[in-house]
C-alpha positions in Angstrom: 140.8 79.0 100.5 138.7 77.6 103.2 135.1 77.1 103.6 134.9 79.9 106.1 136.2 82.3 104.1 134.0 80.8 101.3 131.3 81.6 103.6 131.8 85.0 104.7 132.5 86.0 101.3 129.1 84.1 99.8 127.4 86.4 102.5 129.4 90.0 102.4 128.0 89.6 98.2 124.3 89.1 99.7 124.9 92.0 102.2 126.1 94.3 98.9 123.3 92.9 96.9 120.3 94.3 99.3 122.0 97.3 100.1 122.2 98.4 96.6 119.2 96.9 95.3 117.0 98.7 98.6 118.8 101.6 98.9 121.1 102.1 95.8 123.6 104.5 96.3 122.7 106.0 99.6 124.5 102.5 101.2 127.7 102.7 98.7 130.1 102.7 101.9 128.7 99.2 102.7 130.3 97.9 99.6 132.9 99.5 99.7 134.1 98.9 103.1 133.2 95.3 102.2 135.6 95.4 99.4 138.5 97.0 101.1 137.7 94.6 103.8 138.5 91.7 101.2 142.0 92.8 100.3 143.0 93.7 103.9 142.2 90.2 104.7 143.3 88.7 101.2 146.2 86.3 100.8 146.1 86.7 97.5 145.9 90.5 96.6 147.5 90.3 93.1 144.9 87.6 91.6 142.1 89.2 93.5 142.7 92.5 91.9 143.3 91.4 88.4 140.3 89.2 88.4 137.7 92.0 90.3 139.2 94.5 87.7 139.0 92.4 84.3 135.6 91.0 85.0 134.2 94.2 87.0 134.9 96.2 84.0 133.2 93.8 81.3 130.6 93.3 83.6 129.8 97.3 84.1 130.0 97.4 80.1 127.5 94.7 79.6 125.1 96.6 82.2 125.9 100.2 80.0 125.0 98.6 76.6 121.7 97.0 78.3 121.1 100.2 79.3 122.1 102.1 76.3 119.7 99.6 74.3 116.5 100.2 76.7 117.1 96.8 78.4 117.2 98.7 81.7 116.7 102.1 83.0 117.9 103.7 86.0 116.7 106.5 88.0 120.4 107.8 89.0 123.7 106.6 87.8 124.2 103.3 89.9 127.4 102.9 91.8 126.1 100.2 93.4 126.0 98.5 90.7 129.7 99.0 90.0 130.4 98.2 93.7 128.3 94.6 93.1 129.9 94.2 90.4 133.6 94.1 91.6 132.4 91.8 94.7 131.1 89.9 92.6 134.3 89.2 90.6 136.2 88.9 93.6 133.5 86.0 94.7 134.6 83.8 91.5 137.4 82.5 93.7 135.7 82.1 96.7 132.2 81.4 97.2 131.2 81.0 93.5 134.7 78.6 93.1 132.5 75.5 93.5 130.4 75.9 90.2 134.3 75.4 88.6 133.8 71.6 89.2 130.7 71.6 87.0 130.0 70.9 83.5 130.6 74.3 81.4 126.6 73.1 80.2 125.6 73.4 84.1 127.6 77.1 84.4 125.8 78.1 81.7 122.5 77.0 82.4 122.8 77.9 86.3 124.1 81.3 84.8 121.3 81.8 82.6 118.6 80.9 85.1 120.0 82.9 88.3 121.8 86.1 86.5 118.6 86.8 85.1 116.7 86.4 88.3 119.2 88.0 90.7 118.1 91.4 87.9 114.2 90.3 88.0 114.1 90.2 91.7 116.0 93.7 91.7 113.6 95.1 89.1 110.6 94.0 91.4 112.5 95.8 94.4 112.3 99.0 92.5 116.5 98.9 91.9 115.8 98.7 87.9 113.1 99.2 85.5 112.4 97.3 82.8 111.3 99.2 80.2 111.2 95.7 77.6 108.8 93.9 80.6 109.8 91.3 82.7 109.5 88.6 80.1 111.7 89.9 77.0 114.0 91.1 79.6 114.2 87.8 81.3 115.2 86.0 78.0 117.7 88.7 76.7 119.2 88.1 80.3 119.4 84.2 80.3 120.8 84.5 77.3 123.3 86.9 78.1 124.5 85.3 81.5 124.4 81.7 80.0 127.4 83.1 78.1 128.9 85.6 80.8 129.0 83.3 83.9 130.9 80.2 82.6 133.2 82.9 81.0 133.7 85.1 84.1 134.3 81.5 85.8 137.0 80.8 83.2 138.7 83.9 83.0 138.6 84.1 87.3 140.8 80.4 86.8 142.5 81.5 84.0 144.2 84.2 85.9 145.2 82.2 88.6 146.8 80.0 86.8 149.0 82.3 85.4 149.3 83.9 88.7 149.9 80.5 90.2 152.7 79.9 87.3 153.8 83.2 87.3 154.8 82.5 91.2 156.4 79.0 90.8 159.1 80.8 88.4 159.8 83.2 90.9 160.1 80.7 93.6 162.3 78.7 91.4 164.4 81.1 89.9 164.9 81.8 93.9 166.0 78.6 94.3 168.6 78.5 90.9 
């Protein structure tokens, strides 16, 4: 992975994160695009697709249970979401790769501090409301991304590595 495509990717997840939080699901095809865009371009489909599935999914469950518990409430379903979700995942290998050479302390913290404000800008944007207030919801969100983001980061490696092993065998049972 290069820094370019670090860089493209770091701004194709701030291009999804607007549209949806501005106009939710009236922009979907902007994500979406986006996405399919990634695997066209992808030299590393397999990994890519794992990862952006696994963590997509827990993601879009942790959003349903904050929901469920009156943490957030939407005014329509929020595809969006889903679609900033799996862009997202997909950026653990890319542009959000670099907080892998930090601490798991400094994921965490960096996790708690900007997961929570990425929702609290969104919120004040009109994307989400709030029904807990900003404050209560701000905590319950620090403390729930100062747990998810290291993990998501882990799991993201995690699966490369075995992706990355999983293509040495192959390679050398070539060679045998």
């Amino acid at each position: 992975m290069n820094s370019h495509t670090n860089i493209i990717n770091a701004c194709a997840f701030q291009v999804i994160w607007w549209a949806g939080v501005l106009a939710g699901n009236q922009l979907i095809v902007i994500p979406a695009l986006l996405i399919v865009w990634h695997f066209v371009v992808s030299q590393q489909k397999k990994w890519d697709l794992k990862v952006m599935l696994v963590s997509a999914l827990a993601g879009c469950l942790v959003d349903l249970l904050l929901t469920v518990f009156g943490i957030f409430e939407f005014a329509s379903f929020p595809i969006w979401l889903g679609l900033l979700w799996a862009y997202f995942a997909i950026s653990l290998n890319y542009s959000l790769a670099l907080f892998n050479h930090l601490p798991v302390a400094i994921q965490a913290l960096l996790g708690g501090v900007f997961g929570s404000l990425s929702y609290i800008g969104g919120a004040n944007l009109g994307a989400v409301t709030l029904p807990q207030g900003t404050a209560t919801t701000a905590i319950v969100l620090f403390v729930i991304w100062f747990v998810l983001f290291p993990s998501f980061l882990h799991l993201a490696k995690s699966i490369g590595l075995k992706q990355a092993k999983h293509y040495s065998n192959n390679v050398f049972n070539q060679l045998s």
